[in-house]
C-alpha positions as CSV (number, residue, x, y, z in Angstrom):
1,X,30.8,32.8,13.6
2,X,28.1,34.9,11.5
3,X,28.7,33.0,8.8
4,X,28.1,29.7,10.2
5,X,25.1,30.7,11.8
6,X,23.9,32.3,8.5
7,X,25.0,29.2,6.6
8,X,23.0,27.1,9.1
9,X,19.9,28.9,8.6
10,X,19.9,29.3,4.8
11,X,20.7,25.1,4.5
12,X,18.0,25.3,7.6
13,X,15.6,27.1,5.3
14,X,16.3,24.5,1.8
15,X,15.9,21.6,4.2
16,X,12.5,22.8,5.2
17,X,10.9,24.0,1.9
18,X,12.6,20.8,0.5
19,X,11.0,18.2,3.0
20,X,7.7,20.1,2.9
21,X,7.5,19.7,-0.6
22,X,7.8,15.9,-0.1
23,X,5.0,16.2,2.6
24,X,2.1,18.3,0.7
25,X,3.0,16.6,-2.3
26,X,2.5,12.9,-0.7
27,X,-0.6,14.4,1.5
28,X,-2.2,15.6,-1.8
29,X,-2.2,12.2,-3.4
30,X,-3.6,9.9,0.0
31,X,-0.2,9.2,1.0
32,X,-0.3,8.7,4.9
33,X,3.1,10.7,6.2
34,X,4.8,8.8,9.1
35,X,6.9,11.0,9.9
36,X,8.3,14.5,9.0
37,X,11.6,15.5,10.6
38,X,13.8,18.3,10.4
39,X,17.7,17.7,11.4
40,X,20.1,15.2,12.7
41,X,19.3,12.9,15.5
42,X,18.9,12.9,18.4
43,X,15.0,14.3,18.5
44,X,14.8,17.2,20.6
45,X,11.2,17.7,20.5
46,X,8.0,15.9,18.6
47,X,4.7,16.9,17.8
48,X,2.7,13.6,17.6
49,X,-0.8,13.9,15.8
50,X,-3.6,12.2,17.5
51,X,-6.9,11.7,18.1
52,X,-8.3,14.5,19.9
53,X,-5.6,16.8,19.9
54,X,-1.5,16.4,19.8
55,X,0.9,14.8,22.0
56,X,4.2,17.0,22.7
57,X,7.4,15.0,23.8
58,X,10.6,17.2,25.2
59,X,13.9,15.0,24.7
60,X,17.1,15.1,27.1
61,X,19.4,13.2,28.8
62,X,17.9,11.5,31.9
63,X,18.7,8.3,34.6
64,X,17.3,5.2,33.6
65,X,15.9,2.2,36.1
66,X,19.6,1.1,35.6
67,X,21.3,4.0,36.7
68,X,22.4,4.9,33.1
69,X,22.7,8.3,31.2
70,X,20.3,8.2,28.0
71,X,18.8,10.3,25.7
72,X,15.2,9.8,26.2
73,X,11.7,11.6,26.5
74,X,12.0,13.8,29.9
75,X,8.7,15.7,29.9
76,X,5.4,15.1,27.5
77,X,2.6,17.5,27.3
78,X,-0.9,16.4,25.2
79,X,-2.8,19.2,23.9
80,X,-6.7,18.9,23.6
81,X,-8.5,19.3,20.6
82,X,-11.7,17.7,21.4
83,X,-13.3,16.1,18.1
84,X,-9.8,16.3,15.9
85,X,-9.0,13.5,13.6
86,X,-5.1,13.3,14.0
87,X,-3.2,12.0,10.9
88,X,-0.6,9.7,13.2
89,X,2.1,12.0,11.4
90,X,5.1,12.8,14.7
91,X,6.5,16.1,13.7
92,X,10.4,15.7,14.8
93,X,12.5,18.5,15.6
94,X,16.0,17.3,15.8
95,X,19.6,19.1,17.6
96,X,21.3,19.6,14.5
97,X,19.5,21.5,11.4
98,X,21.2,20.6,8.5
99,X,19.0,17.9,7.1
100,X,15.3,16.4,7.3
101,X,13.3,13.6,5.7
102,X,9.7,12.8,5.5
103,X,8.9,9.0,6.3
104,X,5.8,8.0,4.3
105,X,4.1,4.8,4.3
106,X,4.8,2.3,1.8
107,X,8.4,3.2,1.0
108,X,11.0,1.0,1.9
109,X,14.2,3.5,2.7
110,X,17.1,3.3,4.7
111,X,15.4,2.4,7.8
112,X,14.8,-0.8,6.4
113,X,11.2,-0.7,7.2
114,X,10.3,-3.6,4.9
115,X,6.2,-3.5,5.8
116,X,5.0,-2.3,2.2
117,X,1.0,-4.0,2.6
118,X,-0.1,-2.2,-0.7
119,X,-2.9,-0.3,1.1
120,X,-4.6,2.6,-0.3
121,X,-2.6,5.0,1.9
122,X,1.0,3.9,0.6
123,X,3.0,5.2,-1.7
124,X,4.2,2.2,-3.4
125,X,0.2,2.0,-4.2
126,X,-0.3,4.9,-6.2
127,X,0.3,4.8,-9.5
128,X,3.5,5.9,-11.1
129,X,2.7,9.2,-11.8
130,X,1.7,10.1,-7.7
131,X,4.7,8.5,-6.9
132,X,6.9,10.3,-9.3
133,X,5.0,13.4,-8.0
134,X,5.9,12.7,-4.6
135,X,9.8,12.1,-5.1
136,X,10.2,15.0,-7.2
137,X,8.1,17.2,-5.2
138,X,11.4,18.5,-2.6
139,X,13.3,20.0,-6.0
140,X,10.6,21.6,-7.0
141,X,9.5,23.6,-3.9
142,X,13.4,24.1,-3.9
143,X,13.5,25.3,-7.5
144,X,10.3,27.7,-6.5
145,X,11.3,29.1,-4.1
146,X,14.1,30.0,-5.3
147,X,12.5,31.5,-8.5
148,X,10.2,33.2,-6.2
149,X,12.7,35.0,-4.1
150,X,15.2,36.1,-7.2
151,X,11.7,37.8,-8.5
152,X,11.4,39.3,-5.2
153,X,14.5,40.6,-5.6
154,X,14.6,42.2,-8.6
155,X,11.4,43.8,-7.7
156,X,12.9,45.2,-4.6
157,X,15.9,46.2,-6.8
158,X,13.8,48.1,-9.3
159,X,11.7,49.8,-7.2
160,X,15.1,51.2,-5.2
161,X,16.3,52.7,-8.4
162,X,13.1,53.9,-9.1
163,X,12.9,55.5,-6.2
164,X,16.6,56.7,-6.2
165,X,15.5,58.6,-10.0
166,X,12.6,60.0,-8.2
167,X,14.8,61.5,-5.6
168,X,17.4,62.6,-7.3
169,X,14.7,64.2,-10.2
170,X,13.2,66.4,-7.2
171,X,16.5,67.1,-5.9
172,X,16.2,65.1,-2.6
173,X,19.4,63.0,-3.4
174,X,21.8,65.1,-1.4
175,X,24.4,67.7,-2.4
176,X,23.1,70.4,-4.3
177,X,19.9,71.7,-5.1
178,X,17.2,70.9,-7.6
179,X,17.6,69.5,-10.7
């Protein structure tokens, strides 16, 4: 059972770094982000940003007028931040954590969203090199990261056997006196 859990969160961890690549990189070029979501459906939570602060929608199963079971919003909170330009980005927290997208304007995916306008905020409107920028963006936070924490270890690792020398020089390693 540890295992799962720790394979849940490592893949949890990838997903995250990976999708927010995809979001900075798309933000840093005037790509307006729709939507960025992190697991499966369905939504458990979402953090909508808007005008004046952020709207906060809790997810569960409730009664409809017809009498029927659904999944739908149960409770919604909105958070004031008076004079805050929101970005219309919904923040989506899904049940299951083991995958994520970013939805950004302009890019006809698998939702079959077929509304590309060529506005200044879409991606298919940038030129080539933003929108190759953009794609490529989730590998390479993955790639950094990744680069970043085996440096991290190693500099842990060396400065545990540096220490270990120094202890053992001064005779603090255990087991017999000075040395």
């Amino acid at each position: 059972m540890t295992t799962i859990l720790a394979f849940i969160f490592v893949l949890g961890v990838i997903v995250i770094v990976h999708e927010l690549g995809h979001f900075f990189a798309a933000r840093s070029v005037g790509v307006r982000v729709d939507r960025f979501s992190i697991g499966f459906p369905p939504r458990l939570f979402t953090v909508n940003s808007v005008d004046d602060g952020f709207e906060v929608n809790f997810f569960f199963y409730k009664k409809d007028d017809l009498n029927k079971i659904t999944w739908q919003i149960i409770k919604t909170w909105n958070i004031s931040v008076p004079k805050r330009k929101g970005s219309g980005t919904e923040y989506c927290f899904a049940i299951i954590p083991l995958g994520g997208y970013v939805k950004l304007a302009g890019m006809i995916d698998e939702s079959m969203d077929g509304t590309v306008k060529n506005e200044p905020h879409e991606l298919m409107s940038k030129p080539v090199w933003a929108q190759i920028w953009v794609m490529s963006a989730g590998v390479i936070m993955n790639i950094l990261s990744v680069s970043y924490t085996h440096i991290r270890a190693h500099e842990t690792r060396h400065d545990l056997v540096c220490l270990l020398l120094l202890e053992k020089k001064k005779g603090w390693g255990g087991g017999g006196g000075g040395g």
